[in-house]
Every structure is written in C-alpha cells, then in structure tokens.
C-alpha positions as CSV (number, residue, x, y, z in Angstrom):
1,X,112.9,53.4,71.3
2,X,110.0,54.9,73.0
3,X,107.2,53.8,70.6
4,X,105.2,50.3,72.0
5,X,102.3,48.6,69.7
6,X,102.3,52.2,67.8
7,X,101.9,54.5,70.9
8,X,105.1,56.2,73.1
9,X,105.5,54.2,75.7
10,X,106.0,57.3,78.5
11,X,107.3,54.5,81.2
12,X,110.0,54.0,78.7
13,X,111.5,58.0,77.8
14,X,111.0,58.6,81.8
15,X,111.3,55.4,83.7
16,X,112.9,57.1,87.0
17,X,110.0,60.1,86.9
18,X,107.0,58.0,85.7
19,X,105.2,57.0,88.7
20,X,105.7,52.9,89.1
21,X,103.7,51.2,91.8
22,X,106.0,48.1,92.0
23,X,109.2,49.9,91.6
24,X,108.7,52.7,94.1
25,X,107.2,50.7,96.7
26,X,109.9,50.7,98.9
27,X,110.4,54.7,98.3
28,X,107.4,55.2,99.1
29,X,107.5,53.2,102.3
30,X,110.0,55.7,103.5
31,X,108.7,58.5,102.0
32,X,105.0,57.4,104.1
33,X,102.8,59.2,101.1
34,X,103.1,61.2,97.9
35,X,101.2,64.5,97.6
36,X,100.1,65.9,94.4
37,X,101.2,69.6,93.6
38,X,98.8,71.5,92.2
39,X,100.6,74.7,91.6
40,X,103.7,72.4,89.7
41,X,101.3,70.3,87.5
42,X,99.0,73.0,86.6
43,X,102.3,75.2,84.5
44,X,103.0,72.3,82.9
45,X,101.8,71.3,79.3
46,X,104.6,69.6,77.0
47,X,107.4,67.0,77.5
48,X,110.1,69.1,77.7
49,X,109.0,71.2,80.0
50,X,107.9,68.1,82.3
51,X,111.3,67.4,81.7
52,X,113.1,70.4,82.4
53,X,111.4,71.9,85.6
54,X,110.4,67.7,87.1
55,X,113.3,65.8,86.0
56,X,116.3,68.4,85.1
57,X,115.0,71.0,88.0
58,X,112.7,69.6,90.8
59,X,113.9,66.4,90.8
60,X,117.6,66.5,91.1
61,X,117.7,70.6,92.6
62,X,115.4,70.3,95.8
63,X,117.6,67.4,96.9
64,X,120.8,69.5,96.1
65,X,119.0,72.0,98.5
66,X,118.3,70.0,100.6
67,X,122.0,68.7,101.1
68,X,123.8,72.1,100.8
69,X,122.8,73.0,103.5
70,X,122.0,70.0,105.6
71,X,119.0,69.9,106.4
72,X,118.4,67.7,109.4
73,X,115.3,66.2,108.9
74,X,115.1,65.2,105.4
75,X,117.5,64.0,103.4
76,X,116.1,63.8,99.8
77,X,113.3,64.8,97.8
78,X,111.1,62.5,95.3
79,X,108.9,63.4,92.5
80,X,106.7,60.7,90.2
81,X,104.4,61.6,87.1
82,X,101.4,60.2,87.2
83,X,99.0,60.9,83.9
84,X,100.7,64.3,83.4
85,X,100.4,65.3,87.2
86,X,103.1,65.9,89.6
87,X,103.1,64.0,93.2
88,X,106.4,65.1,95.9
89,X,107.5,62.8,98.8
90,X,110.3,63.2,101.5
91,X,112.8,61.3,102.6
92,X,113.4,61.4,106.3
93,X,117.0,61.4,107.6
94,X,117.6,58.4,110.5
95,X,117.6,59.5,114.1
96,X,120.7,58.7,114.7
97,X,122.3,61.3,112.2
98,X,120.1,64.2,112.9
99,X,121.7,65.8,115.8
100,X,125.1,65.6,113.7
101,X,123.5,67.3,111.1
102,X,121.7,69.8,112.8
103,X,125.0,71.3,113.7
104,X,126.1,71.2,110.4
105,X,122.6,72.8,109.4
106,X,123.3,75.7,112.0
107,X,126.9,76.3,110.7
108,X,125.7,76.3,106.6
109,X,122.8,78.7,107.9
110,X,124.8,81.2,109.6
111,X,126.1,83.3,107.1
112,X,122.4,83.5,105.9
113,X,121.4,84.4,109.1
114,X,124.0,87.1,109.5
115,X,123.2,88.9,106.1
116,X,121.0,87.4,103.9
117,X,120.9,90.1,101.3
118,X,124.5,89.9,100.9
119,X,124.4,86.1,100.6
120,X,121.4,86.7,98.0
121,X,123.3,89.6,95.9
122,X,126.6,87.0,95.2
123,X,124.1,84.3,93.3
124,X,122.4,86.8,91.1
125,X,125.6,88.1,90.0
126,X,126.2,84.8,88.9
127,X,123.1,84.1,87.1
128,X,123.9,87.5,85.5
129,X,127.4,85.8,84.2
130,X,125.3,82.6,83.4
131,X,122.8,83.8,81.0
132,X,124.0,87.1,79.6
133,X,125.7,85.3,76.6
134,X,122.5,83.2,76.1
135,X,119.9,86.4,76.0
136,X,119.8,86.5,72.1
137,X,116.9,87.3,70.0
138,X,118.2,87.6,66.8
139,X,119.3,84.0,65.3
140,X,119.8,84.8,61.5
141,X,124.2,85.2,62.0
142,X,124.3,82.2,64.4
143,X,125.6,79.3,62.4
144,X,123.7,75.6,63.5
145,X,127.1,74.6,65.7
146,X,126.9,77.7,68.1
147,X,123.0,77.5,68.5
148,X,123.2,73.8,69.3
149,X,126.2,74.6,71.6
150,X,123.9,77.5,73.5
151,X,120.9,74.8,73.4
152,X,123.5,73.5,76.1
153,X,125.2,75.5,77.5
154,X,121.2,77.0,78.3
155,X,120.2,73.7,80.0
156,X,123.2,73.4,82.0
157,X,122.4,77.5,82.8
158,X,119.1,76.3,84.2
159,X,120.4,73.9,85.9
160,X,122.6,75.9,88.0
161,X,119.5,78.4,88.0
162,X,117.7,75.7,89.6
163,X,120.3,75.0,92.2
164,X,120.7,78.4,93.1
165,X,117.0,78.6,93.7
166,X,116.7,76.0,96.0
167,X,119.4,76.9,98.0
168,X,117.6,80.6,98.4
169,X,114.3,78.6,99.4
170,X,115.9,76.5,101.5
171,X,118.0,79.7,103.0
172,X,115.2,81.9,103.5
173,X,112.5,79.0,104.8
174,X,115.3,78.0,107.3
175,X,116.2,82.0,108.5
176,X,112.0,82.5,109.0
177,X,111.3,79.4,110.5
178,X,114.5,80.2,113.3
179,X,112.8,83.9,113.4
180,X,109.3,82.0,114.0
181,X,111.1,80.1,116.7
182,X,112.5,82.9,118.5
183,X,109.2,85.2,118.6
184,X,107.1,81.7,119.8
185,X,110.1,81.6,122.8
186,X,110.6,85.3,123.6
187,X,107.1,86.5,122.6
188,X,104.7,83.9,123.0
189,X,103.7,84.6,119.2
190,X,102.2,82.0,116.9
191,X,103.2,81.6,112.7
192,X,100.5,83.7,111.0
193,X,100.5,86.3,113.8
194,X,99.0,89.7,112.8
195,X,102.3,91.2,114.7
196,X,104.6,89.2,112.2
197,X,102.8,89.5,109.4
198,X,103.5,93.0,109.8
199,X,106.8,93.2,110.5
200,X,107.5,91.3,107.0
201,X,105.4,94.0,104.6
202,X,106.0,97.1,102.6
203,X,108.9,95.6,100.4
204,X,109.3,96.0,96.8
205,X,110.7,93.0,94.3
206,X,111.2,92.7,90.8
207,X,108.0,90.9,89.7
208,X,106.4,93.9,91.1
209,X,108.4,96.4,89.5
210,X,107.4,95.0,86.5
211,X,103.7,95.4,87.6
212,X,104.4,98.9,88.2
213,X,106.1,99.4,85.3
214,X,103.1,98.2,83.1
215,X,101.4,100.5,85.3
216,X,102.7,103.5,84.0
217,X,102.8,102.3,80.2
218,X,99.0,102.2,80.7
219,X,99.0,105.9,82.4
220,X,101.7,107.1,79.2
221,X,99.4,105.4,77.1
222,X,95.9,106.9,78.0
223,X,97.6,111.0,78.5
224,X,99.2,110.2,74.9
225,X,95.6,109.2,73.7
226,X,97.1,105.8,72.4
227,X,94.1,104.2,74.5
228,X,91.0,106.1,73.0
229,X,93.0,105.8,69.3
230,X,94.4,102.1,69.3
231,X,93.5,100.0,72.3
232,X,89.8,100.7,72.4
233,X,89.9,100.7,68.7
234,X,91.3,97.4,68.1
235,X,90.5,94.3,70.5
236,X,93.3,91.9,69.3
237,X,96.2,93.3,71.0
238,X,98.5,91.8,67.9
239,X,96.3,94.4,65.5
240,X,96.9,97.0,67.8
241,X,100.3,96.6,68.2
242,X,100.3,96.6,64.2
243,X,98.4,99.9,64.5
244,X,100.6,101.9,66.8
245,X,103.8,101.0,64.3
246,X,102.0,103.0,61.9
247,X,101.8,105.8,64.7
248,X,104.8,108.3,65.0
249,X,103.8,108.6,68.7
250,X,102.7,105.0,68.9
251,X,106.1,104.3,67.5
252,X,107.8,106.8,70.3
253,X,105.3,104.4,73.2
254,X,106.3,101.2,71.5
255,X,110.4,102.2,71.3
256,X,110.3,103.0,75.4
257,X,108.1,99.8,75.7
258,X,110.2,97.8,74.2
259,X,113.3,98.6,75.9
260,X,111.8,98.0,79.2
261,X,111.1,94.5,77.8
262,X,114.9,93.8,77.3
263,X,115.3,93.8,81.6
264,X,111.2,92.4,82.1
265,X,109.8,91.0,79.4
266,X,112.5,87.5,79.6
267,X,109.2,85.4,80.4
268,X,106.8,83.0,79.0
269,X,102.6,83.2,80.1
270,X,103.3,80.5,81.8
271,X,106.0,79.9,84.6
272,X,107.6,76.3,82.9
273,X,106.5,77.8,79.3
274,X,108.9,76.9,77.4
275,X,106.2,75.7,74.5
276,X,104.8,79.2,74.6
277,X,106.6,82.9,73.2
278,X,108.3,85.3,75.6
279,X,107.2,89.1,76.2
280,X,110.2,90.0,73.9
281,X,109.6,87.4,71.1
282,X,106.1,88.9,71.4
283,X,105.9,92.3,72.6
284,X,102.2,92.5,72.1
285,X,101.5,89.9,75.2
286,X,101.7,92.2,77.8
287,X,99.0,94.5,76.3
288,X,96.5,92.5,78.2
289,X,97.8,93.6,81.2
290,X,98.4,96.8,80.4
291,X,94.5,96.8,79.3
292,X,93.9,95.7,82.7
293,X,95.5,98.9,84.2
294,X,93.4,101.2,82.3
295,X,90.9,103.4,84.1
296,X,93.1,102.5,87.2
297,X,93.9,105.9,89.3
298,X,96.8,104.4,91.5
299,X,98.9,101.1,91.5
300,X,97.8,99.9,94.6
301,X,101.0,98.5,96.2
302,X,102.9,102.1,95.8
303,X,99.6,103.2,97.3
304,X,100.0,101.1,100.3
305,X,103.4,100.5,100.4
306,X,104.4,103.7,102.7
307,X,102.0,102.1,105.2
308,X,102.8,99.1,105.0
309,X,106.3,100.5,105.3
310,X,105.2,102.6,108.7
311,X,103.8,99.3,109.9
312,X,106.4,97.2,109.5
313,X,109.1,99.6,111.7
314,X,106.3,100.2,114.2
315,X,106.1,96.2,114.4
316,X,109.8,95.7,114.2
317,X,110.3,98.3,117.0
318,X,107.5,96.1,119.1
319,X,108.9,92.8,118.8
320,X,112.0,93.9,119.4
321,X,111.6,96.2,122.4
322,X,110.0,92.7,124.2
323,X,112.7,90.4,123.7
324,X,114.8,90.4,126.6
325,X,117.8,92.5,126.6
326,X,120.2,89.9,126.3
327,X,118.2,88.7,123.2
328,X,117.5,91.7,121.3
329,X,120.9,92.0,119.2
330,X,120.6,88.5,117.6
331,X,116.7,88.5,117.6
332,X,117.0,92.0,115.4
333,X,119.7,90.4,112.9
334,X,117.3,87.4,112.8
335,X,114.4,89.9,112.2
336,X,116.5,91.6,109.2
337,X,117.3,88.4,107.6
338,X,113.4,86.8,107.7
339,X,112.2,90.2,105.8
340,X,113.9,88.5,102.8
341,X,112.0,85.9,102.7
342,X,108.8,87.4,101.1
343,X,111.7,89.3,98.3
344,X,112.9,86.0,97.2
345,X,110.3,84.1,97.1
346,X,108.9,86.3,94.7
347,X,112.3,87.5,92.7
348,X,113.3,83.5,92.3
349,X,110.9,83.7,90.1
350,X,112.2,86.7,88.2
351,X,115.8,85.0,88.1
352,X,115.1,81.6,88.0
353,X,111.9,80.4,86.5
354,X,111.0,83.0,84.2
355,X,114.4,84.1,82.7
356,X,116.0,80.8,82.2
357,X,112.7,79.6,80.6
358,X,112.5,82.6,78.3
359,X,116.0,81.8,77.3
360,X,115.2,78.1,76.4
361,X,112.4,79.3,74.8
362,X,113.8,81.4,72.3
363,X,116.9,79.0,71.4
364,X,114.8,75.4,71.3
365,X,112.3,77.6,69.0
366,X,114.9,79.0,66.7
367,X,116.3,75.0,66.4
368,X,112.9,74.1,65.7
369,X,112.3,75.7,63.2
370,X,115.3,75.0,61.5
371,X,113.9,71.3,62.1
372,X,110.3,72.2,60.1
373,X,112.1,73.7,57.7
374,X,114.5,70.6,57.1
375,X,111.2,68.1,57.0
376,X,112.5,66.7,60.7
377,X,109.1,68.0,62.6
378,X,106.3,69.4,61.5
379,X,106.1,73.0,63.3
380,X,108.3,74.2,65.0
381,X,106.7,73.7,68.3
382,X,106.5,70.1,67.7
383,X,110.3,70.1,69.4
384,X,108.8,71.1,72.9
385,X,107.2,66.8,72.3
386,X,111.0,65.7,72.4
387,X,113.5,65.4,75.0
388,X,117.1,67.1,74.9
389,X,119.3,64.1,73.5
390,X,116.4,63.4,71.4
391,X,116.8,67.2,70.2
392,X,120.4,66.8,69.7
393,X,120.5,63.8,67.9
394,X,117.5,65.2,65.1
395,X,119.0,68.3,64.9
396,X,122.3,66.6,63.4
397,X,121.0,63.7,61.8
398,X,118.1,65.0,60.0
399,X,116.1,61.6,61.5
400,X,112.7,62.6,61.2
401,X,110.9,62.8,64.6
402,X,107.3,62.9,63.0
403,X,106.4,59.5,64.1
404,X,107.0,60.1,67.3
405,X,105.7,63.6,68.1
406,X,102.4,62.2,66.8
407,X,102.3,59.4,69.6
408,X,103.3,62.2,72.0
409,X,100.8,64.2,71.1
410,X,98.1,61.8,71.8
411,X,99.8,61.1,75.7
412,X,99.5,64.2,76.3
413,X,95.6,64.8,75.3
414,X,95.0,62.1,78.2
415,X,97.1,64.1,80.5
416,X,95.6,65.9,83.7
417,X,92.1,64.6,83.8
418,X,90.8,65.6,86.7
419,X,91.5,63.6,89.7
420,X,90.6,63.2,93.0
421,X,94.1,61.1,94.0
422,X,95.6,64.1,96.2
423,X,97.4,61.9,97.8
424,X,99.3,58.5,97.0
425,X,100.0,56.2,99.5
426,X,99.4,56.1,104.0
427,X,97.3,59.4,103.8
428,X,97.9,59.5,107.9
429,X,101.6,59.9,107.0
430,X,101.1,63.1,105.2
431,X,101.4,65.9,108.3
432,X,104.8,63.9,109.2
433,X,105.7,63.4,105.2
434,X,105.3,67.3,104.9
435,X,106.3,68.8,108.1
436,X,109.6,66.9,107.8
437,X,110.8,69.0,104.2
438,X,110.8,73.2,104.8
439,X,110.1,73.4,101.5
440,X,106.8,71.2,101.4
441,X,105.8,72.8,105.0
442,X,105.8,76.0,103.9
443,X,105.1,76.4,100.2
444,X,104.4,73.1,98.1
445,X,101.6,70.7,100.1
446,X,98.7,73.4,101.5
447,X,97.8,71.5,105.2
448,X,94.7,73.8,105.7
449,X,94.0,75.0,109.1
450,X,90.8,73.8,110.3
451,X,89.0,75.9,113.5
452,X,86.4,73.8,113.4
453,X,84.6,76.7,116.2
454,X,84.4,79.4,113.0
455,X,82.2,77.1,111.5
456,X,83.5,78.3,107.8
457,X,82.8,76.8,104.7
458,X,86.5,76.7,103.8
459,X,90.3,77.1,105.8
460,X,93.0,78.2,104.3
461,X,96.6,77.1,105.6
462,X,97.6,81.1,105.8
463,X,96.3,84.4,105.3
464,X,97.1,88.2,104.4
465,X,94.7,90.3,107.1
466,X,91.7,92.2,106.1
467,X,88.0,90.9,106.4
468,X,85.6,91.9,103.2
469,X,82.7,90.6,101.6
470,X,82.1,90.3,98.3
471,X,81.1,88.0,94.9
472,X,83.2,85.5,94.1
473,X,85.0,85.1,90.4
474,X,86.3,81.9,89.3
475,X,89.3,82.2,87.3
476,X,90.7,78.7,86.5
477,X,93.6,80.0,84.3
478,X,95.4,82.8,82.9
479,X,94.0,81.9,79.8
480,X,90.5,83.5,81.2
481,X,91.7,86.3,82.8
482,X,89.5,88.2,80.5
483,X,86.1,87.1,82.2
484,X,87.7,88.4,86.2
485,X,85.5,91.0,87.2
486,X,87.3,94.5,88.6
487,X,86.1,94.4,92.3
488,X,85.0,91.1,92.8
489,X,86.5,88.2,94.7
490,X,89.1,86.4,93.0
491,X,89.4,82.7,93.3
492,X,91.8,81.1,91.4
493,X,93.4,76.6,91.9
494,X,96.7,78.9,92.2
495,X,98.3,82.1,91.6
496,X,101.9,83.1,90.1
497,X,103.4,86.3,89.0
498,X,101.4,86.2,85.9
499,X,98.2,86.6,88.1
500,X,99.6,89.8,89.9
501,X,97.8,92.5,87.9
502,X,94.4,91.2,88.4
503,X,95.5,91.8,92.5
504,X,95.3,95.4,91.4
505,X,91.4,95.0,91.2
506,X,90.4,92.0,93.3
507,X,88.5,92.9,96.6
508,X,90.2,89.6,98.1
509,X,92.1,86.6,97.0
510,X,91.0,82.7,97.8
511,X,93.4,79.9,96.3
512,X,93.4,76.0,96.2
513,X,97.0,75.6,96.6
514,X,99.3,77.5,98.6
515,X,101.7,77.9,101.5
516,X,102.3,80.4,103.8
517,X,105.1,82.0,101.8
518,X,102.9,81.3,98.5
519,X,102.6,84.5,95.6
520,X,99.2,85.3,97.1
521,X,99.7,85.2,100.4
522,X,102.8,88.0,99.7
523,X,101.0,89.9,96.6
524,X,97.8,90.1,98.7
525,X,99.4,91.3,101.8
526,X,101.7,94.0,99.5
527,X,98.3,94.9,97.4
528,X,96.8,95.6,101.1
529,X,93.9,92.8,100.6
530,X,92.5,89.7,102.3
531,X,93.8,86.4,101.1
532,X,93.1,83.0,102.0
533,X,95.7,80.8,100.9
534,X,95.7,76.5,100.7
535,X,92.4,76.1,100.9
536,X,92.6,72.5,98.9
537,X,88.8,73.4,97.4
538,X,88.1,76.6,96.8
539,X,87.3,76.3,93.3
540,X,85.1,73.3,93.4
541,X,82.8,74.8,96.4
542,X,82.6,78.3,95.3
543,X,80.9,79.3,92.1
544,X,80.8,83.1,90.4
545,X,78.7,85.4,91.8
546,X,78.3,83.6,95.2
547,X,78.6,86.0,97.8
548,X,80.9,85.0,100.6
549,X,82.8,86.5,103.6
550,X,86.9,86.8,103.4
551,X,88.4,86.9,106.8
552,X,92.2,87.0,106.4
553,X,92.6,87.4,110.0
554,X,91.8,84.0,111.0
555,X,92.0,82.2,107.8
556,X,88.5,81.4,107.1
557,X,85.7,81.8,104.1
558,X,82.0,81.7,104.9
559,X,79.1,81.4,102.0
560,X,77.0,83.9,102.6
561,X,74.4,83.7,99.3
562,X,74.8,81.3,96.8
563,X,74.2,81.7,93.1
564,X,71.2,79.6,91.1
565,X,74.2,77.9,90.0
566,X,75.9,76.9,93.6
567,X,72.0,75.8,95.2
C-alpha cells in the first residue's frame, strides 16, 4: 500500500490531509478560500512530523478548540497539504445557531475571564503528569515492549498536549478580544493602540527564561575564561564541547549547563522537529546561542523589563481610571486576564510544541535505530519517512521499510517549491474566511494593514512601537543565523522561539507572516524594539544591506537606499 508505478502515492498514506480538488470542493465552498500558512509549512520537513503537528495536532485539536468552548462563529477548522505546504479554512457556524452558542461561548469563557492564571496553572499540572514518565534519555535497560508502549503512550501525550493548547489559544484570544471590545466601548481605543500595547508588557515567560539563562552561561563562560580558551579556539561547537570535557573547570561549566538542560533544553531546532536532536540529546546545540551572547553587556529584556513594568501599571492605572465607575471592577478583572495572553502564547510553546516534540524525538530515534540495526531502515532517521502504524507494524515484524522510505524520500525533494498560491479558492472570501476563526484572525493568516496615506513600501498587520532606521539582514532560516549582523535590521518569512536570541541584537524586527499575538510582535515589544509583523513580503522586497525606515507605531516600512542588489 502506498507505492503506485514505483513511487509513494502521498494521496494514498494521507487521503483526508492531501489537498483534493474534486473531493473538497464542497468544503471548500463553505469554507469560501484556503490560506497558506507560512509559519506551519516552513517547521515542517518529514512525514511524520506533517503527520503529527497537521493531521494528529492541527487538524483534529483546533476544531476540539474550537468546540470546547463554543465558539460562535465557526464551527470547525480544515487543513489540506498541497506539495508539502500547509493551507487552513474555516467553517462558519449557520445563523441560526449562533446566538445559542454565543451564550454558551460566554458561560465556557467565564472562568477564563475570572482568573486566567488559575485556569492556565491546572493544565500544566497535567502535562507535567503527562510526560514526566516519558522524559527518558537513557534507553539501554528499556526492553523493545515498554519503548514501543511509550512510542504510544507519547503520541497520545501529544495529543492531549495539543488539545490543551488550543484551548489556551482559544481562551486567551477570546479574553483579549472581550478586553479589546471593552476599551473600543468605554475608551474609544482601537486594537494596536499604543495605550494597550502598554498595558500588556514587562512580563516574563519560560521561553525567555531560557534566553536569559543562556545569557548568563555566556557571562560564566567569558569571567571563567572558557571563551578566550575553548569557544574562540574551536569554531565547531561539537569540538568545543569535546574540549571543555577535557577541562576540570570546563567540566564544572558543562555539569551546571547541563542540568539546566534537564528543565530547558526538551527542544528540537525546529518547533515540529521531531527529525532533528534535542538540546539534551545534544548539549552542544545551544553553544550557538550562547556564542551569540558573547560580548553582550546586558540581556536586554531584564534591561527593559522594569520599564516596561512601570509602563504597564501607569497604563493599567489610565485605562482603568476612564472607564466609568460602574465599569471599572469587571473592566480591571478583564484587564488582568488579557495580560496572559502575551505569557501563553509564548509558554505554549515551551509546554506544548517543544517538550512533547523533544519527547517523540528521543523515543522514535531510540526505535529507529533499533530498526537500522535490525536491517528494517537504513539510518535511523529514515523512521521520521514512516507513519505511526507503519512504525508499529516494522518495529514487530521486522518487514523491511527500505522500499518505501526511498520513494518518500524523493516526495519530499519536490516539496515546498516556491509558490505564489497564497490562497486557494474565492480570494474575496478570505477577510470573512479569517475574521470568522480567533485563531486565524489573530495569529495564523497575516491581513496586512494598508494606510495607503503613509505611502510605505510594506504594512504589517501589527506592530511593537519604536521607529529606527537601519540596514536590513535577511535571515531565511535558522539554519543561517550565522550570517545576521549584530545591529542591523532583522527580516526573517517568520520567527519562533528559536529566533529569540538574535532579538538581543536586532535594531528592529520585520516578518512575512504573523499576527498580532505572533513571537515577534511579543519578543520585540519585551526586547524594547520596533517590529513589523504580517507583512506577507518582506523577504522578497527587501534585500541585505538596504537601508529602510521601521515605524512600529503605525505599522509601516519605507525603503530608504537600496543596495546594488535591490536597484
């Protein structure tokens, strides 16, 4: 099954996610459009993970959002594969059965509403039960029966994981976008308002601890001399790591280093990595960013943090003060429970995404390579080209899935070409196809805002305030951080928590994708620079070393000088 005139047949291993113009016409009638996701497609490399985070995760969890707590508007969400990239619709809910579920929305809500951080606390407690059993790195005692058993009993973890983190998204894009309601009624203020935007900063999360922490490891590292002796000495951070385990006070750095990898280091370079190694199954991976740091005096978001921190209660005090008496109680609670909104939708990441693929990464390796070493597959990596039952049933049987990883592996070279095809479908349906879904409005499909009066060469569908100017410096992956330029202008298709430390030197932030509750737009206002989020282009019209104007107030990037290159 699978292989067709000697090639896999992907229509046939994913016939429900494999975009199918016949089949999902009527869907797509109701849906009025598909819109690519940049962000989704561009972490994505091998059919497991497509499988995991699309089929296992997106395609089943948004929808089990989506109906736990009611949303009123839409009732489902879609997602199609089309040569390796990922495309999200909406389902609308009928007319007739809104109102009725609108009140059931309000009462789901409520508790959310009333204390979100208490709400938020119960489901990482249970991801803790979840996957503190699974977090094992030594496999040599675990006989083939338990480690297929955990291969399970990991999926269904991410599952739940995946649940949980769509109904946080769903719970904290509902809370902001009632908070956004009440200061339009009571205040007269507008989403992306410099007031707001204050009133949400100066908030630590995980992700960022973890920034911090490599921080100091860089700070320990240079007073120890480790930098001068080892990383300036050896380039390959695998070498180096090499070298300081010959060092009795590289081995004193490393031992501290590498229990602060058993709480941070559970993720992959990648956020759907699964096909790549984890901080802890490589400790040496985080050198880069630790390299980064040198030379650094402060980390910038401790720096800025106590004024953010002074802004924020200065803007809470103001909002609050002109809400009408009557108002003010619920319109503070409301206030209190928004302010999570920027936590979670960084720490889902920690919790959800990161951990869980770490997890699956280290237990899928550990079968694969019993597989190589069995003659089933080649490398071990080769089982990140096979699906979970497909998994199971070589893992037992000894079948040899050669054949068919070879077949995969071609697929996947034609995967992700470039393409133009944003959208599939009525493109005039996409406002209503997005507006319709929280998630879509405010984080998945980037709508930019044109003010066609600021003339600008791009708009970005939000913004973290500050205006600079600056060269630009294209960074199309992680795999290049190496070429970004301390200082300049980052511009990047997207950026996730694996892009934060570079924020520590950027002068301003400009992304393709990218909604108003995106990474950048909340690491750029916590770093205390400019960003320019959902900008749909920004890496095809700006080239490095053009000079250009950020204005995160408004939204908007102006050309100012353009390179050899870019005339």
């Amino acid at each position: 099954m699978g292989l067709e005139g000697g090639r896999f047949n992907l229509k046939a291993e994913l016939p429900f996610a494999q975009l199918d113009v016949e089949r999902d016409k009527e869907v797509l009638e109701r849906s009025g459009c598909f819109a690519l996701d940049v962000k989704e497609s561009e972490n994505l490399k091998y059919p497991f993970e497509y499988w995991c985070s699309v089929i296992w995760g997106y395609y089943n969890d948004m929808s089990y959002g989506v109906d736990y707590l009611q949303i009123p508007t839409v009732s489902g969400i879609i997602w199609r594969i089309k040569d390796g990239w990922v495309y999200c619709g909406t389902l609308p809910v009928e007319e007739s059965a809104q109102a009725e579920r609108a009140k059931e929305n309000e009462r789901r809500v409520a508790p959310w509403v009333e204390d979100f951080g208490r709400e938020y606390k119960k489901f990482i407690a249970e991801i803790e039960r979840l996957t503190e059993p699974l977090k094992v790195t030594d496999f040599s005692g675990i006989e083939d029966y338990k480690l297929h058993s955990m291969f399970w009993d990991a999926i269904m973890s991410y599952k739940r994981a995946m649940e949980i983190h769509f109904i946080w998204m769903y719970g904290y894009l509902e809370v902001y976008a009632r908070f956004i309601d009440a200061c339009k009624k009571f205040l007269g203020l507008e989403r992306g308002a410099l007031e707001i935007n204050k009133a949400m900063g100066g908030f630590p999360n995980k992700i960022m601890e973890t920034d911090e922490k490599l921080f100091e490891f860089s700070k320990m590292a240079e007073e120890a001399g480790l930098k001068a002796e080892f990383f300036d000495r050896y380039g390959d951070d695998l070498e180096c790591y090499n070298a300081l385990k010959e060092s009795t006070k590289g081995r004193d750095w490393l031992k501290k280093f590498e229990e602060f990898l058993l709480e941070y280091g559970w993720r992959t370079e990648r956020n759907w990595g699964q096909g790549e190694p984890s901080w802890i199954e490589r400790p040496w991976i985080p050198f880069r960013y630790i390299r980064m740091f040198f030379g650094e005096e402060e980390f910038r978001p401790a720096e800025v943090r106590a004024r953010l921190s002074q802004e924020r209660k200065k803007a809470e005090e103001d909002l609050i003060s002109r809400v009408p008496e009557a108002e003010r109680e619920s319109f503070a609670k409301l206030l209190k429970s928004a302010q999570w909104a920027g936590i979670v939708e960084e720490e889902h990441v920690f919790y959800c995404e990161n951990l869980q693929n770490a997890i699956m990464r280290h237990i899928t390796y550990e079968m694969g390579r019993r597989m190589a070493r069995r003659g089933v597959l080649d490398e071990p990596t080769d089982i990140y080209y096979l699906l979970p039952e497909e998994i199971t049933w070589r893992f037992w049987c000894g079948v040899s899935g050669k054949d068919l990883v070879r077949a995969r592996k071609e697929i996947v070279k034609e995967w992700k070409k470039p393409t133009e095809e944003f959208v599939i479908g009525d493109i005039s349906k996409l406002s209503e196809m997005v507006t319709r879904d929280p998630v879509m409005r405010w984080s998945v499909v980037p709508v930019p805002v044109v003010q066609e009066e600021l003339r600008a060469d791009l708009y970005g569908t939000c913004s973290a305030p500050g205006v600079v100017e600056g060269e630009v410096c294209v960074i199309p992956s992680e795999k290049e951080f190496d070429r970004f330029v301390p200082g300049s202008i980052l511009v990047a298709p997207i950026t996730t928590s694996s892009w934060t430390p570079l924020f520590n030197s950027a002068k301003a932030v400009i992304t393709d994708g990218g909604g108003a509750l995106s990474h950048a737009m909340i690491v750029g206002r916590e770093y205390g620079i400019p960003v320019v989020s959902g900008t749909n282009e920004a890496t095809k019209k700006l080239k490095t070393g053009m000079k250009v104007k950020v204005d995160g107030d408004v939204g908007a990037v102006w050309i100012l000088e353009k390179t050899k290159e870019g005339d």
